[in-house]
N, C-alpha and C positions, 0 to 999 in steps of 0.2 A: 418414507420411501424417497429417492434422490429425487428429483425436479430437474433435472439436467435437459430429459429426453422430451418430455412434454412440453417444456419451457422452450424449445428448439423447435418445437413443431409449428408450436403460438406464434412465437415470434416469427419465423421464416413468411408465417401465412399471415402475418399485422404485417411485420417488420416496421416494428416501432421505434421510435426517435422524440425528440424534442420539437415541439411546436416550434418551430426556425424562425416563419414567418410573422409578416404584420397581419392585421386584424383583413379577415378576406372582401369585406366589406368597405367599398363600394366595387373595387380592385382589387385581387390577394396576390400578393408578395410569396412568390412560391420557393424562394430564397436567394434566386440570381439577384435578386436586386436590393438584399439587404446590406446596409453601410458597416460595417466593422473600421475598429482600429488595431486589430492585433499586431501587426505590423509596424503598429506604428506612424502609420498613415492611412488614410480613407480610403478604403476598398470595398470592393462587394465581398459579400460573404463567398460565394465561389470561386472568385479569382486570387484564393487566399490559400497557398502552399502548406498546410498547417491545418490538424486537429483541432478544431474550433465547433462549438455551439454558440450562438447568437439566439437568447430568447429576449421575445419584445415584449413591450409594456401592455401591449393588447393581450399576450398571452398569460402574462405574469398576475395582471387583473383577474380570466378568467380562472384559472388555476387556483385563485384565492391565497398567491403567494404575499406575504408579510414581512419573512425576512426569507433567508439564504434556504432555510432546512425544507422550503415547500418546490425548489428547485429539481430534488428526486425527482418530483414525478416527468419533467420534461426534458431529462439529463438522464440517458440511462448512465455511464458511463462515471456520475457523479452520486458519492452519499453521504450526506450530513447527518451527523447523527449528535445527541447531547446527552450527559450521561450523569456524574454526582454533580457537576454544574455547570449552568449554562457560559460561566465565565469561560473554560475550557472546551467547550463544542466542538467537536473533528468534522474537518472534510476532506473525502477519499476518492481519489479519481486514478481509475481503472484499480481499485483494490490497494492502492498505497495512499496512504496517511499518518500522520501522527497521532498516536496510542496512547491512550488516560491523560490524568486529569492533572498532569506537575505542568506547572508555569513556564519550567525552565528548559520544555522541548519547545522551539520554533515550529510552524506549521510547514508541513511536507507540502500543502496548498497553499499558495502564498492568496488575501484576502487584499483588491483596492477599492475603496469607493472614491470615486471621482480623480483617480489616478494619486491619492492617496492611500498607504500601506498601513492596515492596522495589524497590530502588532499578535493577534492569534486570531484564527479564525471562529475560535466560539463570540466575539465579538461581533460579527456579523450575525449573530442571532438575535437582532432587535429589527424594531419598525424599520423598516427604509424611506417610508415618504414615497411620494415618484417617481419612477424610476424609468429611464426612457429603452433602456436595456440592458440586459448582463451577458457578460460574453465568457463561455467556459472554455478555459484553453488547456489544451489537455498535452502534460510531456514536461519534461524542465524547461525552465524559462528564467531568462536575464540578459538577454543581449538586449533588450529593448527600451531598457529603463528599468529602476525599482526596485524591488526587493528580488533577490533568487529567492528560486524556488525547485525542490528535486520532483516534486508529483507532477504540479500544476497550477493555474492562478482561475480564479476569477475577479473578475473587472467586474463592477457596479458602478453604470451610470445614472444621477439622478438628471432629471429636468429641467434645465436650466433657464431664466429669465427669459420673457417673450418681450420684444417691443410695443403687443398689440394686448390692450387688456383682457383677463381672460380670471376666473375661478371656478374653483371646482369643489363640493361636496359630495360627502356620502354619509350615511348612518347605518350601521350593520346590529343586528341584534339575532344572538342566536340561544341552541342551550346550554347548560352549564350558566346562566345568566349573563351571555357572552356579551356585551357594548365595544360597539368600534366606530369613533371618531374621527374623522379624517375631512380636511378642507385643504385646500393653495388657494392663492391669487396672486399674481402676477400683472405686470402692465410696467409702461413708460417712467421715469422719473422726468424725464426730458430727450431732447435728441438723443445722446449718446449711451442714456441711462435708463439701465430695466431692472426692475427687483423682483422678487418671487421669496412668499413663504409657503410654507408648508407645514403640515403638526398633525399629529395622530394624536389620541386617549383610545388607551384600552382598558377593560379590566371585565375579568371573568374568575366564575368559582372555580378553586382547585378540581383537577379529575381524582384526588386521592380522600377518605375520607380517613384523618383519624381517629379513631374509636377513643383512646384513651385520654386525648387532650380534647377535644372535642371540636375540628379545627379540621380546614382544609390545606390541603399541600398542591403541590404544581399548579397554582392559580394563576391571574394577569393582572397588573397592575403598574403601567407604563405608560408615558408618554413623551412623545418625540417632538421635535421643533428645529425647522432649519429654513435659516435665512440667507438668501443669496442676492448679490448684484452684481447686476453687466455691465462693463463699459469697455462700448466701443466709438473711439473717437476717429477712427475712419474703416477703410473696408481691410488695413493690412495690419492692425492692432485691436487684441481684446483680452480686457484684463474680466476675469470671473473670481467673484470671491464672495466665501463658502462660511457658514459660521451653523453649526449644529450643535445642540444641547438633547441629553436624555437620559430619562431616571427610571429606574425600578424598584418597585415596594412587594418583592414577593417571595414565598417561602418556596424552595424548592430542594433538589431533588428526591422524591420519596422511592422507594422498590419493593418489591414483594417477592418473598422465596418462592424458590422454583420448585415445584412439584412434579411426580411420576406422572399426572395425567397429562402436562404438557408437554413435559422432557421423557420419557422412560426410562430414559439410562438414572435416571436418579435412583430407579429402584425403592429400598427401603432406607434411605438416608432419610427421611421424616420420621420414621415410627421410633418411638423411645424404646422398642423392646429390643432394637437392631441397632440404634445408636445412642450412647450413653447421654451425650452434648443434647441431645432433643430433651432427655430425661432433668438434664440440671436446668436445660431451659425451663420448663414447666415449674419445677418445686422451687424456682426464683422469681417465680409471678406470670412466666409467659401464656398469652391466651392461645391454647391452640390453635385458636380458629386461624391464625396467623400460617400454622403450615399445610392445616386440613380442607379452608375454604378457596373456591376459585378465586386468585390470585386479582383475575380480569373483575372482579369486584371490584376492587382496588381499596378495602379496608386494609389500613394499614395500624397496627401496635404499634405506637413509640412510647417511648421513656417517659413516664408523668415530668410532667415540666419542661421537658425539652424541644427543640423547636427548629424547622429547616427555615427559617426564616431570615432575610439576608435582604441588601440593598447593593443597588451598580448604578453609578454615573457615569454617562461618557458626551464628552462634549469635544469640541478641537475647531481649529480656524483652518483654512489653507486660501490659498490665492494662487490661480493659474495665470501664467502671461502668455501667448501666442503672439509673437510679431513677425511679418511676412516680410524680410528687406529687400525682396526682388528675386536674387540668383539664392536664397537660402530664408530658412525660418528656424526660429527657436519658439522655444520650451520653455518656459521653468514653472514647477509647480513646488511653492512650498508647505509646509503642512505642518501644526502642531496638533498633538492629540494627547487629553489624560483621560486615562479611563481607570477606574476603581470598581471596586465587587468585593465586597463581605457574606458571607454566607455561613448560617448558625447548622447546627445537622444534630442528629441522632447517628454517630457515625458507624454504630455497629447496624440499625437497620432493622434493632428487635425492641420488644418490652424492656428487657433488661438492663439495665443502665450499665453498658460495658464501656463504650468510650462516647465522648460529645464533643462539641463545639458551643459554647454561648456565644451567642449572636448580638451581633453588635462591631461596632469598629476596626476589632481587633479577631472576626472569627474568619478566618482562613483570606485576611485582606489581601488581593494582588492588587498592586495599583502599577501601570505602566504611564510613562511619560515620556512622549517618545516626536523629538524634531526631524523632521526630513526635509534634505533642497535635490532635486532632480531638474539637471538643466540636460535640454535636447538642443542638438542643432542637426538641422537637415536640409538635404537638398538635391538637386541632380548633375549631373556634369557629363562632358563628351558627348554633347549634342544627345541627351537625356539617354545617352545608354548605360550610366550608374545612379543609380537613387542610393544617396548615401546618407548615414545618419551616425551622426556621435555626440559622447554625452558622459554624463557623470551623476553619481551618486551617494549623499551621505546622508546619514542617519543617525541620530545619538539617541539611545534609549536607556532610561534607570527603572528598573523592576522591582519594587518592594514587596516581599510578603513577612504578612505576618501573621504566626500561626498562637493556635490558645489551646489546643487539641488537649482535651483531660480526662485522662482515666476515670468512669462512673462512679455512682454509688457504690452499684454491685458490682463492682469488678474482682475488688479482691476474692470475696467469698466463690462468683462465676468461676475463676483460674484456682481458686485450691479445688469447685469442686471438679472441672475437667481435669484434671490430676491424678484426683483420687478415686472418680470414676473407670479413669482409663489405664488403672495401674492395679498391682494387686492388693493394694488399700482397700478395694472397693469392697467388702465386706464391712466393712468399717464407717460408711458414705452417712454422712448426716450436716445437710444442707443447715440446716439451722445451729451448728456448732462450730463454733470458732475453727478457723482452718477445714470446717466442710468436716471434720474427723468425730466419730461418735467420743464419747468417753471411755469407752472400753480400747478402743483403737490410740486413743491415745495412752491409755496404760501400756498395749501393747508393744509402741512405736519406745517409751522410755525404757522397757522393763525386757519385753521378749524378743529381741531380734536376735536371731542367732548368730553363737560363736563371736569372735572378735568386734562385730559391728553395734552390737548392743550399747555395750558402758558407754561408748563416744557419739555413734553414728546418728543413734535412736533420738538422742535427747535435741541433739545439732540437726535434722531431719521435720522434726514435731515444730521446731523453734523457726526454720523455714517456711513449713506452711502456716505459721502464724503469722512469720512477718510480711509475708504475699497476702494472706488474707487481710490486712491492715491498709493494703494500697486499694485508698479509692479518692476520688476527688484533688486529683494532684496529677502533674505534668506539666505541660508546655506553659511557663504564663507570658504569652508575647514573645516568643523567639524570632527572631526580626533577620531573614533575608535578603541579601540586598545584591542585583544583577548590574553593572554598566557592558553596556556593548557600544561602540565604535564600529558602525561599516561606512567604508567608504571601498567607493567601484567606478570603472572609467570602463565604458562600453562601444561596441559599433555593430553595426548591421545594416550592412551594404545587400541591395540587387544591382547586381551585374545584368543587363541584360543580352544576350549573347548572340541574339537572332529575335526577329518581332515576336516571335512564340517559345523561343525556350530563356529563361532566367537559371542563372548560379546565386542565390543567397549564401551572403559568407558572413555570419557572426563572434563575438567574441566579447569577453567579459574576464576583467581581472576585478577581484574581492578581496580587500583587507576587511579582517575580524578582529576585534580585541575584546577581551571581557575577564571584566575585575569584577571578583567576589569576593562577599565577607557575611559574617552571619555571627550574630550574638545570640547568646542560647538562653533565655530563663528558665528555670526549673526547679520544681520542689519536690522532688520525687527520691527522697533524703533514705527510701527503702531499698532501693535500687543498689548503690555500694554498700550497705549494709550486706543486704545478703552475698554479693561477687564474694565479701571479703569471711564471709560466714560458710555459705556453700563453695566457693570455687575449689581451696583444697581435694575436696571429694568430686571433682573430676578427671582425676586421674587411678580413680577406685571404679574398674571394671562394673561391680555391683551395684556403687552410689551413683554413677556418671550420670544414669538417664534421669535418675530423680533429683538429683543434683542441678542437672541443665537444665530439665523442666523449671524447676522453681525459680531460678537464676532466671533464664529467657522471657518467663512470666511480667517475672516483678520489674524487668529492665526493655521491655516490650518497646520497640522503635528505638531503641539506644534512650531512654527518657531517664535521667540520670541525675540528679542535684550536683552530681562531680563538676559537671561544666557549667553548673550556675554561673553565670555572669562572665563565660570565657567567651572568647571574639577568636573565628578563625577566618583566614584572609587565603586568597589564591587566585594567579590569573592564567589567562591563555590568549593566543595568537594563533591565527591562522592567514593562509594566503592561498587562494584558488583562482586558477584557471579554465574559462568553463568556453563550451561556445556553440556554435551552431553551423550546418552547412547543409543548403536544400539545391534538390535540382529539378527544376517541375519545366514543364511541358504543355503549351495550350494545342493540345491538338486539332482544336479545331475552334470555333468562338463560343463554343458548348461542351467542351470539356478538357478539366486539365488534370496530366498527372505528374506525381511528387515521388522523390526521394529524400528522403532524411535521414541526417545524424547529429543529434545533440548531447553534450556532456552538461549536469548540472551539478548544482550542490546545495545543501540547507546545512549551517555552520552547526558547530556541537556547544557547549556548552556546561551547565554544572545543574546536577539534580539536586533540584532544593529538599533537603527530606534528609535530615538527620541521621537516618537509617540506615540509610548505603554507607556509611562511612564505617563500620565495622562489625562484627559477630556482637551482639549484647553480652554474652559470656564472660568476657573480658574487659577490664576497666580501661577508660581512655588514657588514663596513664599522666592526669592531670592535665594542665592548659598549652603544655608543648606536646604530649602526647595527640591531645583533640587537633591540633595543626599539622602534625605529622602527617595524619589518618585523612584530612581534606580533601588531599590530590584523590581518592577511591569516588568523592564527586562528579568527576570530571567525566564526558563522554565526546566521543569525536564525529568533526565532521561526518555527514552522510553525502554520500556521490552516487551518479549513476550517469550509465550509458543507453543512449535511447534511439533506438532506427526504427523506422518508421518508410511504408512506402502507401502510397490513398490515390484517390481519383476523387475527382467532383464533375459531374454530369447533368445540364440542363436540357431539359425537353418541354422547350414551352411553359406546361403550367406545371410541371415535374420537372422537380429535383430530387436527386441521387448522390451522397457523400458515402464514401468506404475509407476505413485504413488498414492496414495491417500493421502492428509493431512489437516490440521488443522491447523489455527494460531491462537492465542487470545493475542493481541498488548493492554498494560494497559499504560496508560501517551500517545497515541500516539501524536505526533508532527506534529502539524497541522497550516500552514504561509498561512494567507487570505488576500487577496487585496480588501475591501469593496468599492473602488471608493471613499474615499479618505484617509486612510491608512490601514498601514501593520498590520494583528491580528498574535498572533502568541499564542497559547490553547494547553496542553496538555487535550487530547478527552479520557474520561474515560464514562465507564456504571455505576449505578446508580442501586440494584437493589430491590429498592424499585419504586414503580409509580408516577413517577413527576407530575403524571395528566394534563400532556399537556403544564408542566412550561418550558420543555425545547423548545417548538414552541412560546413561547410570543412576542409578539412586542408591541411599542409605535409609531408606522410607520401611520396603517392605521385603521380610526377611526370606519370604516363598516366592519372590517372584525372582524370573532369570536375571534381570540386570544388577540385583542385590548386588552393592558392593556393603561389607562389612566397616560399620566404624574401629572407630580405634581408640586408644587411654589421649592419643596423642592426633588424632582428627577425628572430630565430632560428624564432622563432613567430607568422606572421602569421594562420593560423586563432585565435588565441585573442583575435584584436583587430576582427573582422568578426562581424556578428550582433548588432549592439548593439540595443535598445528603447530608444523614450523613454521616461520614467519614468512617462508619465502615463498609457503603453497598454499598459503592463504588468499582467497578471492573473493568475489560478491559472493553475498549469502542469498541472495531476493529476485528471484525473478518476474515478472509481468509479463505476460506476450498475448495475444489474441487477433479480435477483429472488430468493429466498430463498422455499421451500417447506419445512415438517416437518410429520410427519406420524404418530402412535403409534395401531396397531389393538391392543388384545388381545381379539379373538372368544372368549376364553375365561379362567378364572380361570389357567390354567397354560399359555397363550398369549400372545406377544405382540411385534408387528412393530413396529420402526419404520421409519418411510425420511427422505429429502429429499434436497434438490437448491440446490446454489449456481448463479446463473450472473452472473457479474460480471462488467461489460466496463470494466476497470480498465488506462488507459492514460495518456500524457503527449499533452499536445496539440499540435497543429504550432506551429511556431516560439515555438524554447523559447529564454531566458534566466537567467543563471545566478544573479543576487539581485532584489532589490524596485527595486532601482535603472536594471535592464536592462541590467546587463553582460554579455556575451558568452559563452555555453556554452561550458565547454573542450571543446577538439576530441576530448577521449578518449569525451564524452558523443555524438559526434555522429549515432549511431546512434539516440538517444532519441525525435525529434521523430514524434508519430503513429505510437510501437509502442504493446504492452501493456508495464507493468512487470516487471520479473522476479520469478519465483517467485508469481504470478500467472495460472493455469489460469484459462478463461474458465467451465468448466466443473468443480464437484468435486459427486458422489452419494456417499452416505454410507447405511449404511442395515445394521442389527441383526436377527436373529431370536435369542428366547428361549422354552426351552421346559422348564418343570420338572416334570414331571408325577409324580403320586404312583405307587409302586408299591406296588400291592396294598391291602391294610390295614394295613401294616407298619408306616407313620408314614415309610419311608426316601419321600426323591423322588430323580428324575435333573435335569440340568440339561445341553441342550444349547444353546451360546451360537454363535455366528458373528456377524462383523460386515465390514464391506467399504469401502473406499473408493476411487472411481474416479475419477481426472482428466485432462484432455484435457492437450495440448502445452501447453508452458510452457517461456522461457528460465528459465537458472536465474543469468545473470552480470547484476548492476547496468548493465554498459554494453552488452546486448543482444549481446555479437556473436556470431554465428550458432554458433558453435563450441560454445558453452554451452548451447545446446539441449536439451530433455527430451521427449522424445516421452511421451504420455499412460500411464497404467500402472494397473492397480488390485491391491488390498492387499488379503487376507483372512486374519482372525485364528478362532482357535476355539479354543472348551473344553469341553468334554466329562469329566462328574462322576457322581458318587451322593454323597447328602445321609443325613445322620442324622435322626434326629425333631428337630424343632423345628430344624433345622440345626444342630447340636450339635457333627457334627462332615462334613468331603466330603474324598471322595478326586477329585482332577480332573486330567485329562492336557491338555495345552495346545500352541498355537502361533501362534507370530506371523510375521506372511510367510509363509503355509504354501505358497504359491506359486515363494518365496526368488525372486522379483520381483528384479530389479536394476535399480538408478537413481541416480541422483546428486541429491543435497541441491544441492550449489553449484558447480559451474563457476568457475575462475577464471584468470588467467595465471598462468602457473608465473613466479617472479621472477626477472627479469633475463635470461630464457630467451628470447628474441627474435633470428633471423638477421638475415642480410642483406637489405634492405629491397629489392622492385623484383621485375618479372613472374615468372610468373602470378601469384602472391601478394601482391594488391592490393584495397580496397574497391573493389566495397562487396561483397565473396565473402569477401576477407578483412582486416578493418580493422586486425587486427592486425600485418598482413602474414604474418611467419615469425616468429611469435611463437607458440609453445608453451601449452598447458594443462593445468591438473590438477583433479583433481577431490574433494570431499569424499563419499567414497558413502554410501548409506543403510546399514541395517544387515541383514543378512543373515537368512534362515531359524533363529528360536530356536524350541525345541522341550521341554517338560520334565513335569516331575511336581508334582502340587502339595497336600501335606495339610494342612488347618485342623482346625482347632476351637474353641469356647465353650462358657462356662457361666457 
């Protein structure tokens, strides 16, 4: 049932938000007086023209945040989520972010710690150390410095060197065998000189159990370390520099297919007697408990021998300079950062050994290395009625991946017998026989096909599901990726001020893009042209076409080809954008001010690393000029959008009050699909003329209305209807809503916060797939006039804290809870109904006593205290798809008999937690 209406009721009567404020204790910070930099310079959080949360270190402690992804709960507006790896982590702010798991989308939320840009925001899913605050800014951003951004940024400050000695500990133990380590110490070097470390150790049991290796999955085992020094050699210069290291030893991510009891629209896609694929699973070894047991068990089936098992290093230096020369001050922060991740998987996500990764070195390695110089100068002028600021930006990053991805054991035998289950062979079905085909079936297949097809067809037919049955332990060996981008940007962002209470902010931002790519391909996968060159002829035979192109698409699955063994394709691109800002706010009185806004952003486009996209498998690349040709089909563009926005912020004493109302309209959006068996990657634009339904076609299923019929000569005639003309093409992506927060503390050892998102964040009708009006792949065809995925129309968010002194004693208590509530939301890129989330909310708690001066607390703790169950991502289980044709048909089921799995959230943690300082 929707969650819209009840989710509206909750929140209006919480009207929940982000804990704003500092710690309410001894004084609470009811948000007029928190510091921000969004601007660019030191402000209060309210006197800031701008969609901004500001959570503090007091809050981020109590919440039991670690890295980015515990930010949910005090960020309605904001959601992190992590999906086949934590290397790739999305963050979505108001419903727009970048979608799966390729390297080679930029994040639509751009990610700084310490006014350094790491290069995707799954990255920020490690310890952070200290952290004095984080600031969520929500809209396109780049007039201010640093990386663009089309969604949003958050800024991560940690805590910087004290002059006055000071350390701190803590030890956490919870369940799952959770340990958390954490200390700083800080102090003096001398006059000018302060240093400060810091370091975590974590490590906890996987939430997943595998039955079959006997071994856990999604476990902890990290830790962090970061070293900094101060110098300031008088009160108008200070240089900060920053030196962090951190590693991880853990196996990750596991899923569990999605079931009728959680999902309903699954229906009967589990039962073997309804879908043939359940049935091959089973007589190839699968445990059924795998699709019949609560999921929220989290027993997972993998592959004997196979392993999510992976390692990530990220270390980098940077150095801030701040110098004050009187009438102006500069900036410059430089930063290097390399960060690496290998990660081994069970990539199909069953028993059956259909595709893997071996873990080690070389199992899906991204490694980024990435220089950035950001120089700021600023200052005022005309008797301070311009605060002006300009600056500059470069960045040089090189991206390697490299991929190992190998077709299973059982892969071959899995693909003849989904074949010859789902075709009229199936009489003939015999898992245990070469090509999946009985003995009798194959007398049949040389001896009795009727008329003309027999003497040739029959024998060339039998001889294809043999040579597909043959492919197993072969594909990718190190296919090597490689990204260079060049940004460089020269920025400004001036307040004009026009009157003591009204301000003109005028922004602007020019971006050079360049990015050279090349990818060398290994592969042994020597079955793949064998059969094009065996089957393809019988593509153009009405009768042999489907069985033909089965077999063919099978054994040539992701384009994995020996043809391009050792072939090197190469191709660049350039871009140049103009982006900028212009606000007009109003202090109406010394307690509240209001804003108008329009911003233009952008996040550059790039090239989808993923073999796949480059052409139909059906057909051969046409050798090492051919594979060059087919490159440019990599390439996606720029994404933009336009952004207005109009808010108030309102101070009443120990209440504050934030609103916005805005708009987004995202053109090119950047959109990375997992169809169940590869990666799409679409820039999603509107159309506005009436595609009369082109953009819904399919060649899937032959009873339903949008059937468009194949042909001798297009295999795929949905992906060729739905075109635009180029000139009526416009943004595909809309955002627009409301945003409320809200912080009371009625008392010095009180203090509530609330708010409430509601964002109607959708794709508009009749969609196409670039800037040019090409044709929406049919896998998209569900998109036109839904909401996005992982996009709740509704999310309330909303804190109570309370530390009240005990006695005379100097102890206090601290009782903290915080909540986050969100209506229904798909969770899959291509909408289909099976991925569904019904609404849920999340309550965490902590519960302490404090020393004098908080010297030292004992606190007991939990997150999910409810052990709430949901799922992060929906997706198709790979290659997991039956037999095509009734009842299993759009628009119920667009997948047809195609299977699901799912990444689930995390479970009920619960533990102990002692500090202290001095």
């Amino acid at each position: 049932m929707p969650k819209s209406g009840w989710m509206l009721t909750v929140a209006c009567a919480a009207l929940a938000a982000p804990a704003l404020a500092q710690q309410p204790a001894p004084e609470p910070d009811s948000g007029a007086d928190i510091i921000v930099t969004a601007q660019g310079r030191a402000q209060q959080l309210q006197d800031v023209p701008v969609a901004i949360s500001a959570v503090s270190a007091e809050t981020l402690q109590n919440s039991g945040a670690n890295d980015i992804r515990q930010l949910n709960q005090v960020a309605p507006s904001l959601l992190v989520s992590s999906t086949g790896s934590e290397a790739n982590g999305s963050a979505r702010i108001r419903g727009i972010g970048t979608v799966g798991d390729n390297p080679g989308l930029e994040s639509s939320v751009a990610v700084f710690i310490d006014g350094v840009y790491r290069s995707r925001s799954g990255i920020g899913l490690n310890e952070l150390g200290e952290i004095e605050r984080v600031e969520v800014l929500r809209g396109p951003q780049g007039t201010l410095g640093g990386r663009n951004a089309s969604a949003g940024m958050l800024s991560i400050v940690s805590k910087k060197p004290s002059f006055s000695f000071g350390a701190t500990a803590e030890a956490t133990y919870g369940n799952y065998d959770y340990y958390r380590l954490g200390g700083s110490v800080t102090g003096p070097l001398g006059e000018t000189i302060a240093a400060r470390l810091d370091g975590v150790y974590v490590k906890r049991d996987g939430f997943y159990k595998d039955v079959v290796n006997d071994t856990r999955v999604n476990n902890r085992d990290r830790y962090f370390l970061r070293g900094q020094l101060l110098f300031e050699p008088s009160s108008d210069i200070s240089f900060r520099l920053i030196g962090d290291y951190s590693k991880r030893d853990e196996a990750c991510c596991a899923a569990a297919f999605v079931r009728s009891a959680e999902q309903p629209s699954v229906g009967g896609l589990l039962d073997p007697a309804q879908n043939n694929i359940i049935r091959v699973m089973h007589d190839l070894g699968q445990n059924m408990a795998a699709f019949t047991a609560n999921p929220y068990d989290r027993n997972i089936y993998v592959s004997q021998g196979r392993s999510y098992a992976g390692k990530t290093q990220d270390w980098g230096v940077s150095g801030e300079l701040n110098w004050d020369f009187g009438g102006a001050r500069l900036v410059s922060i430089t930063g290097y950062r390399n960060y690496a991740s290998d990660q081994g998987s069970d990539t199909d996500y069953s028993q059956v050994d259909i595709l893997y990764r071996d873990p080690g070195k070389d199992a899906y390695n991204r490694e980024f290395k990435t220089f950035s110089q950001e120089l700021r100068l600023q200052g005022s002028a005309f008797n301070d009625r311009l605060d002006w600021l300009v600056g500059g930006y470069y960045a040089n990053e090189t991206l390697d991946l490299t991929e190992n991805m190998k077709f299973g054991r059982d892969y071959g035998r899995f693909a003849t017998c989904r074949v010859v289950t789902g075709s009229p062979l199936a009489a003939f079905y015999d898992p245990t026989a070469t090509g999946c085909i009985s003995a009798t079936g194959r007398g049949f297949l040389v001896s009795a096909l009727p008329g003309a097809l027999g003497p040739v067809a029959g024998p060339a037919v039998l001889a294809g599901f043999d040579r597909l049955d043959a492919v197993r332990e072969v594909g990718g060996n190190n296919d090597l990726y490689r990204q260079k981008s060049n940004n460089f940007a020269i920025f400004t962002h001036n307040i004009i001020h026009l009157s003591d209470r009204i301000d003109l902010t005028l922004g602007a931002r020019w971006t050079t893009e360049k990015k050279r790519f090349n990818a060398t391909f290994n592969n042994n996968n020597t079955f793949c042209p064998a059969q094009q060159a065996a089957m393809g002829p019988f593509l153009a035979n009405a009768a042999l076409a489907p069985i033909a192109g089965a077999l063919i698409a099978l054994t040539c699955q992701g384009n994995s080809s020996s043809e391009i063994n050792g072939v090197t394709v190469n191709d660049k691109r350039s871009e140049d954008q103009l982006t900028g800002t212009a606000i007009l706010s109003w202090k109406v009185t010394d307690n509240a001010l209001v804003y108008a806004s329009y911003a233009r952003g952008y996040k550059a486009g790039g090239f989808n690393l993923d073999r796949s996209a480059m052409k139909d498998p059906l057909l051969p690349f046409g050798g090492a000029a051919g594979a060059q040709a087919l490159v440019g089909n990599l390439q996606f563009d720029a994404e933009k959008v336009n952004a207005y926005e109009i808010g108030g912020k309102f101070s009443f004493g120990r209440f504050t009050f934030n609103l916005a109302a805005f708009r987004q309209q995202f053109s090119n959006f950047q959109l990375n699909t997992f169809n169940g068996s590869v990666f799409i990657v679409q820039n999603v634009n509107g159309c506005g003329a009436d595609l009369a339904g082109g953009d819904r076609d399919q060649n899937k299923f032959s009873n339903a209305p949008n059937y468009i019929a194949p042909t001798a000569t297009d295999r795929s005639p949905a992906n060729t209807t739905g075109a635009c003309a180029a000139g009526d093409v416009g943004y595909g992506v809309v955002s627009q809503g409301v945003e409320l927060e809200a912080v009371m503390s009625p008392s010095p050892y009180l203090q509530v916060a609330a708010g409430l998102t509601y964002a109607d964040t959708h794709y508009r009708n009749n969609l196409v797939g670039n800037g040019s009006g090409a044709p929406l792949d049919q896998a998209l065809r569900m998109l036109p006039g839904e909401r996005l995925s992982n996009a709740p129309a509704v999310v309330a968010t909303g804190s109570f804290t309370w530390t009240p002194p005990i006695g005379n004693s100097g102890l206090s208590g601290l009782v903290y809870f915080d909540t986050r509530m969100t209506s229904d939301y798909n969770t899959g890129s291509d909408l289909f109904p099976q991925k569904g989330q019904d609404g849920y909310a999340l309550v965490n708690g902590r519960i302490g006593i404090r020393g004098p001066n908080e010297g030292w607390a004992i606190e007991v703790w939990g997150q999910n205290l409810f052990n709430k169950n949901y799922a992060q991502v929906a997706f198709n289980a790979p290659f997991q798809e039956g037999a095509t044709g009734a009842p299993y048909t759009d628009p119920g089921y667009p997948g047809g008999r195609q299977i699901f799995s799912a990444f689930l959230a995390e479970p009920r943690t619960y533990g102990v937690t002692v500090r202290g300082k001095f």
